[in-house]
C-alpha atoms as one frame of an Amber mdcrd trajectory, in Angstrom:
protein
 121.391  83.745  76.954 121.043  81.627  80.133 123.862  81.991  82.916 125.054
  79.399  85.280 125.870  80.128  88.981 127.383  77.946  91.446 125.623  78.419
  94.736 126.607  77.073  98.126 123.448  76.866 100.447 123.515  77.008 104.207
 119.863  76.139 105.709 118.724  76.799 109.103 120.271  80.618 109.013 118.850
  83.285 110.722 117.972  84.856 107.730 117.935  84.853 104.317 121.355  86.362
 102.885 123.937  86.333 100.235 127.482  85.580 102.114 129.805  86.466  99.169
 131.927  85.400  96.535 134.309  81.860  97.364 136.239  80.544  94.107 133.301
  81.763  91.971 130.736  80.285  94.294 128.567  82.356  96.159 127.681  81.863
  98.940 123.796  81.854 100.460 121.982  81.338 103.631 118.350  80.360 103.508
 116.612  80.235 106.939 114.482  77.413 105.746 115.223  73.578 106.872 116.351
  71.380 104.503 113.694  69.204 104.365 110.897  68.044 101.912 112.203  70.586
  99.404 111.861  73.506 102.131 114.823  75.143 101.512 115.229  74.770  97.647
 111.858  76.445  97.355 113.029  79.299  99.694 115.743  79.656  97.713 114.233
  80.020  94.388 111.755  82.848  96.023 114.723  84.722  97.383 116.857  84.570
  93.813 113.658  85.455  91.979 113.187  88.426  94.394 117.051  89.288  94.272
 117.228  89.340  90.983 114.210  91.026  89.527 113.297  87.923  87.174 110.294
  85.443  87.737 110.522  81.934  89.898 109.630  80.430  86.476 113.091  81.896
  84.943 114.975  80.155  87.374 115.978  76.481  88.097 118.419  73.929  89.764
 120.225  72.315  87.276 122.529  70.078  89.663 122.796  69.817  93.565 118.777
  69.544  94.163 119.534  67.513  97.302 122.953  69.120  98.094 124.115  72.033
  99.537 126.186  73.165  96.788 123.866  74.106  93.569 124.451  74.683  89.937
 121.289  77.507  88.840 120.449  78.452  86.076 118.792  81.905  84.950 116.811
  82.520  82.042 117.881  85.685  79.712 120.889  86.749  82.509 124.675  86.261
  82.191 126.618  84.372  84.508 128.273  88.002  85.506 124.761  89.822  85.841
 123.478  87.287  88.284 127.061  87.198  90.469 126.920  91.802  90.586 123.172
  91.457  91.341 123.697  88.865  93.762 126.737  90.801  95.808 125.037  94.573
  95.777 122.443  92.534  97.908
C-alpha cells in the first residue's frame, strides 16, 4: 500500500508550511532555494517529519526538477498522507 500525492512546491518561503488543498494538489512552501537539490531535500525532511514515517519511505516519483511533484509514500494511502498533511 503506497499512496501518491501531488505536491506543488514554492521555494524561497519564509518557512516551511503546508498551504492547503488545490484540485487535489497540496500545496507546500519550503524555505529552501531551489538549487543543487536544496529544496527537494528540505522537502523530503519536512514530509518525513509531517508524517511520522522515515525519509527512506518517501520519494519523488515525477517533478524532481519542477515545482509541481508526484510523491510517493511507503505503507500510507493517498487519503492518510492528504488528512496528515492538512491537520499540519
Amino acid at each position: 500500500m503506497n499512496g501518491n500525492i501531488k505536491i506543488l512546491v514554492r521555494p524561497n518561503s519564509s518557512n516551511n508550511t503546508v498551504s492547503g488543498l488545490y484540485n487535489d494538489t497540496i500545496k507546500i512552501k519550503i524555505s529552501a532555494a531551489p538549487e543543487k537539490g536544496k529544496a527537494n531535500k528540505e522537502l523530503l525532511e519536512f514530509l518525513s517529519l509531517a508524517l511520522k514515517v522515515p525519509k527512506q519511505d518517501i520519494e519523488i516519483v515525477h517533478g524532481e526538477f519542477s515545482n509541481l511533484k508526484e510523491i510517493r509514500v511507503k505503507n500510507m494511502t493517498k487519503d492518510g498522507i492528504i488528512s496528515s498533511l492538512l491537520k499540519k
